[in-house]
N, C-alpha and C positions, 0 to 999 in steps of 0.2 A: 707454472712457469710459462705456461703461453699466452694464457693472460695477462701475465707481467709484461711478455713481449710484445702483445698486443697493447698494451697501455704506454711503454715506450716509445712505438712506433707515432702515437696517436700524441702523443707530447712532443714529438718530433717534429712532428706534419704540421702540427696548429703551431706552434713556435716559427719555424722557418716560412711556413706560406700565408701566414692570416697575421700573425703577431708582429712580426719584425715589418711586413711590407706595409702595415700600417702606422704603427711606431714611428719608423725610419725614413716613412719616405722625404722630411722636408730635412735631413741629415747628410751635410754634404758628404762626409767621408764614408758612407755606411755604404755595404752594396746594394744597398735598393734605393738609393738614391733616385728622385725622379725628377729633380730641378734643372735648372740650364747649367753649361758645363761648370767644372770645377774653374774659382777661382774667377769668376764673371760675377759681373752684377748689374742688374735694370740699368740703361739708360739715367734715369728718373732719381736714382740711387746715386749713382755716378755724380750726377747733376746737382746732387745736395750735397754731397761732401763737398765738391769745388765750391762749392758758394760758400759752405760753413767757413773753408778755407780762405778765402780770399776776404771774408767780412773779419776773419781773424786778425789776419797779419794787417789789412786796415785799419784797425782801431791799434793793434802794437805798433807802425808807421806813426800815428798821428800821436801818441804820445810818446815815440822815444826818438823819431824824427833822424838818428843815425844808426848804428851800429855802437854798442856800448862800447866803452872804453877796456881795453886790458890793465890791467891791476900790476902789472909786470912778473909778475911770479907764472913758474913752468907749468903750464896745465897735467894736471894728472890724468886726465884723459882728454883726446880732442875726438868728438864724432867729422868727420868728411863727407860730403853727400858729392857723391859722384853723378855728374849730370850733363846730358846732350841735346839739347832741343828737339823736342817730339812736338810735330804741329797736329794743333786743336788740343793738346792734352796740359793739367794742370799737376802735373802727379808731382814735381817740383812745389809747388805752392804746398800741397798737401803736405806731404814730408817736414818742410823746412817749419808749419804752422803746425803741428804735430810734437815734433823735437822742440820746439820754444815753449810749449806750454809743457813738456814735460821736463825740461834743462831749468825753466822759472821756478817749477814748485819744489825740485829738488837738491836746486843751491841754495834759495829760502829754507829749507828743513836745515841742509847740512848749515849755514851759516849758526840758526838759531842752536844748533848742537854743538857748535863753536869745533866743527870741522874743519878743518885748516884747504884740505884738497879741491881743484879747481876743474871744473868740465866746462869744454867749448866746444861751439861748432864753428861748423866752417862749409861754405861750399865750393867744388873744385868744379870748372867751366871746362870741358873738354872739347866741346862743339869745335867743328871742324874752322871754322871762323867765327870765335866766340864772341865777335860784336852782335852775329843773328840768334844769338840765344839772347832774347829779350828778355825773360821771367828769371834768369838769373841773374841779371844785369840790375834788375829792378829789386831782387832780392837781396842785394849786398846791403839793403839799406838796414836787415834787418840781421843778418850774419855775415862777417865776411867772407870775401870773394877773392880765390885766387883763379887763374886762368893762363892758358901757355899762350906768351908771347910773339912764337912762330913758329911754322907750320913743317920742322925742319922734322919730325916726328911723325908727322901724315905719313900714311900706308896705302896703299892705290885700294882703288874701291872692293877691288875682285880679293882682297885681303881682311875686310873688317873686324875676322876674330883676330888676328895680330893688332892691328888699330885699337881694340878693344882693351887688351892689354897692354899697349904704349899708354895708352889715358890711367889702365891701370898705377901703372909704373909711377905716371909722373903724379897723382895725387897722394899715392903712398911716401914719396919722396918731396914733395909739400908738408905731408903730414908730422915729420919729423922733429917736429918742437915739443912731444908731447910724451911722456912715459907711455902710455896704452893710445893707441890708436883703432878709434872703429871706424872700418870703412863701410859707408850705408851707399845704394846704388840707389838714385832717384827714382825709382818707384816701390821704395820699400819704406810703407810707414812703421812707424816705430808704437809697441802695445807700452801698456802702464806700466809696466814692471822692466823695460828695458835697459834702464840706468841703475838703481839698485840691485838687480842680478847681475850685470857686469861689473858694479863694482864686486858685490859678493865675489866672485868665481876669477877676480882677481886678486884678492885678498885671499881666498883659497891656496891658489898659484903660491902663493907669496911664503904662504905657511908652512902648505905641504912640502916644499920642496927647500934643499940644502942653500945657505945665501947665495952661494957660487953658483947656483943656478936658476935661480928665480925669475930668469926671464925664459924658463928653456921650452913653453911650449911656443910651434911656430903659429899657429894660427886656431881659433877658434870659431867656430859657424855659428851665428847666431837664428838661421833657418836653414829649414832641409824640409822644401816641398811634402808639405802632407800626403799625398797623393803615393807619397814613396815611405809614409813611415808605418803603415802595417804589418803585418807580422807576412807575408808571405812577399820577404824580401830577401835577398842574397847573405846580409850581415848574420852570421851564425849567430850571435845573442840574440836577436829575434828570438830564433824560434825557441831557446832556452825560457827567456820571457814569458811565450807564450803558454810551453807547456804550466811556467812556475804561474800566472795567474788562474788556469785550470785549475790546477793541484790546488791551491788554493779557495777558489769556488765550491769544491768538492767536498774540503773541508770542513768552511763557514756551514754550509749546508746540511752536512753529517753532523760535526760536532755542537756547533756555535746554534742554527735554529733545531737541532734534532728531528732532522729527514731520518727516516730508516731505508738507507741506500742500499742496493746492491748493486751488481752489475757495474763497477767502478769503473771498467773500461767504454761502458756505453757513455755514464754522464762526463770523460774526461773528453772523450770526441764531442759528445753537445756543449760543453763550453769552449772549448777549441773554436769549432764554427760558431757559436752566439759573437764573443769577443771579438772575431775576424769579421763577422758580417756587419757587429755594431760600427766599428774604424776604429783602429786603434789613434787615431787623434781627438776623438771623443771620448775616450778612457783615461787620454794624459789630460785632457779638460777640466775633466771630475778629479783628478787625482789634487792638480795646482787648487783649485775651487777648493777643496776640502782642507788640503792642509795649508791654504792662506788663514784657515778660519781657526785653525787649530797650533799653528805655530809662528813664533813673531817673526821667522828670519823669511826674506821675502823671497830665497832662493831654493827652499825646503820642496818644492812643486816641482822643478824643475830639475831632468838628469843632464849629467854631463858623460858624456859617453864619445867612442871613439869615434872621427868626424868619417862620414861618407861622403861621396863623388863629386855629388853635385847639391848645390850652387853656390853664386855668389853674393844674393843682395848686399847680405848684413854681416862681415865679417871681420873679429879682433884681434889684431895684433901688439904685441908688444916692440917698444923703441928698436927694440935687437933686432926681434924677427920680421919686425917690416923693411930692415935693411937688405936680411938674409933673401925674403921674400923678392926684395927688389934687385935685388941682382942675378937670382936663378931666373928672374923672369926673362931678365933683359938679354938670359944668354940661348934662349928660346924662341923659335918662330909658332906661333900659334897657328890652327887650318882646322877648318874641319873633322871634329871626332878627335881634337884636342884642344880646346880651347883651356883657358888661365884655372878656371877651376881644375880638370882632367889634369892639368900640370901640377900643379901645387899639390892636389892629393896624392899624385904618383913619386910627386918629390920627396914626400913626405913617407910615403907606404917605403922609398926606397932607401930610406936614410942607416938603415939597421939601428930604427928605435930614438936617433938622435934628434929629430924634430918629431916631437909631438903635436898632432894635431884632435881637435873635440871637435865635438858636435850639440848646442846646446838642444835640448826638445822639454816640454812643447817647444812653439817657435816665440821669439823676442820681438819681432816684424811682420807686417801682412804685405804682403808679395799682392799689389795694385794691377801690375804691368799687362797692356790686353796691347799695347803695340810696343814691338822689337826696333830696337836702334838697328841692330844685325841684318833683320830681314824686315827691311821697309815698307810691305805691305801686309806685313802680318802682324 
C-alpha cells in the first residue's frame, strides 16, 4: 500500500508539473497557458486577416457592383451586424467578408436542395453621426445599409452603456422583417458552422415545442466568452458535468482499456484537475471535431443549455421575442454593473420560466474586439 501511494503521488507530480506544462503551454484555455493574453493576436496576424478581408469584398465589389436584389419573399432569417466606427480598425470589413462567403455557399446548397427559405444580411450604422463611419457606408455596396436618421436617440457621453442599448433597440426594431433575427456585434466573426446550427436549433425550437408556442424562447447566445466556460464557474451543471466526465474517464480506463484501478477516489480527483487544467473549451473542441466526423447533422457537437450573464456579440432572436426584447429594453436605463446583457438575462431569470433563454457552446463567433466603443482607450 505505500508503494501504491508512492506510485500515485509520482503520477501526480509528473502529470501536473512536467506533462501538462509542456503539452499546454501554447493552449489558450488551459492553465498553463504561457502566450500573450486571451483573445489577442500578433499585430502581424491582425494585419493579415484585414488584407484577406479587404482583397475579399474587392473582387465581390467588382463583380456584383451593387447589393443583390431581394426576391420579395420574407427572409427566414435576417443576420444584423451591429456597428460604430472604431478608428484604425477593420473588424467591420472582416465580419461582413466573413458572413458573405458563408451566407453564398449556403443559399447555393439550400437552393440546389430546392429549400425554399431565405437568409440575409444587413448592416445597422449606429455611429453617432453615421456619415463618419466610412467602412460602412462603403459596405452597403455589398449588404444593405440601414442607419438612424437623427440623433433624437443620443445619450450624453457620461451615459454610453444606455446609448449602447438605444443602438440596441433600434437595429432590433429594423430587424423586424424577418422570422428569426441574429443580431452580430461588429467585431464578432462568424466560424463555419454558424448558419446551419442556427438553423438547426431553430428547427429544434419549432418541433420541440406546442405550435402555440414556437416562438417562446426569448433569446438565444450564440457566444459566451471562453475564459468563463470552465468548470469552476457559478452555473451548478458545471460541476455536475464535470464530475459526469471524471466518472467516466474512470471508467473507459477500468473497464473499456483494463487498468486495475484502485483507489477510485484518488483517480476521480486526478481527472477533475487534468480536465479543468486541460480548458474545458478544448474538450467542447474535440467533442464538435469528433462527432462532425461521425455524424451528418451539423449541430450534433454543439450543447444547448441554459444562457448565462454575459455577452452580447452574437445573439438570436425570434420575430416575437425581438419585439418583447425591444420594449423591456426601452423601459430600462442602462449604467454601469448593468448594461443590456445583465438586463435581458435578469429579465429573463425573472420571468417565472416564461421567457426562455440558451446559451449555445462551443461558440458560433470569434469575439475580434481589442478596442471598446464603451471605453475609448481601451
Amino acid at each position: 500500500m505505500r508503494y501504491e501511494g508512492v506510485g500515485l503521488t509520482v503520477v501526480f507530480v509528473l502529470t501536473f508539473s512536467v506533462g501538462l506544462p509542456v503539452l499546454c503551454g501554447t493552449w489558450p484555455y488551459s492553465a498553463y497557458y504561457r502566450g500573450e493574453g486571451l483573445g489577442s493576436s500578433s499585430s502581424s496576424s491582425v494585419d493579415d486577416d484585414d488584407s484577406s478581408a479587404l482583397a475579399y469584398l474587392s473582387q465581390v465589389e467588382t463583380a456584383q457592383q451593387q447589393p443583390e436584389e431581394e426576391d420579395g419573399r420574407r427572409p427566414f432569417l435576417l443576420v444584423t451586424i451591429v456597428t460604430v466606427r472604431r478608428e484604425g480598425q477593420f473588424y467591420l470589413s472582416r465580419v461582413v467578408a466573413r458572413l458573405h462567403q458563408l451566407l453564398s455557399k449556403y443559399n447555393n446548397e439550400q437552393q440546389a436542395g430546392n429549400d425554399a427559405i431565405t437568409i440575409r444580411a444587413m448592416i445597422c450604422n449606429v455611429n453617432d453621426d453615421p456619415q463618419l463611419h466610412r467602412e460602412a457606408l462603403h459596405l452597403q455596396r455589398i449588404f444593405p445599409l440601414v442607419q438612424r436618421r437623427d440623433q433624437q436617440l443620443s445619450v450624453g457621453i457620461h451615459n454610453l452603456m444606455d446609448k449602447e442599448k438605444e443602438d440596441y433597440i433600434f437595429c432590433l426594431n429594423a430587424s423586424r422583417s424577418a422570422d428569426y433575427i441574429l443580431i452580430l456585434e461588429d467585431d464578432a466573426v462568424p466560424l463555419d458552422d454558424l448558419l446551419p446550427v442556427t438553423r438547426r436549433f431553430i428547427d429544434y425550437f419549432n418541433q420541440q415545442r406546442p405550435a402555440r408556442r414556437r416562438a417562446d424562447f426569448f433569446y438565444v447566445k450564440l457566444y459566451h466568452p471562453e475564459r468563463l466556460q470552465n468548470y469552476l464557474q457559478p452555473e451548478p451543471w458545471r460541476i455536475a458535468e464535470w464530475l459526469a466526465v471524471s466518472v467516466l474517464s474512470v471508467y473507459l480506463l477500468q473497464v473499456v482499456f483494463r487498468f486495475r484501478l484502485r483507489r477510485h477516489s484518488f483517480w476521480l480527483v486526478y481527472f477533475m484537475a487534468l480536465v479543468e487544467c486541460l480548458g474545458r473549451p478544448h474538450l467542447l473542441h474535440l467533442k464538435r471535431w469528433m462527432l462532425a466526423r461521425l455524424v451528418a447533422d451539423p449541430a450534433a457537437g454543439y450543447n444547448l443549455l441554459q444562457a448565462t450573464e454575459c455577452c452580447t456579440p452574437a445573439m438570436l432572436f425570434s420575430n416575437a421575442s425581438a419585439a418583447t426584447a425591444s420594449a423591456f429594453l426601452s423601459s430600462i436605463t442602462c449604467r454601469k454593473g448593468y448594461a443590456k446583457d445583465t438586463a435581458l438575462y435578469l429579465h429573463s431569470r425573472q420571468s417565472g420560466g416564461r421567457l426562455q433563454s440558451f446559451v449555445v457552446e462551443p461558440n458560433l463567433v470569434q469575439h475580434i474586439g481589442r478596442v471598446s466603443t464603451l471605453r475609448r482607450n481601451h
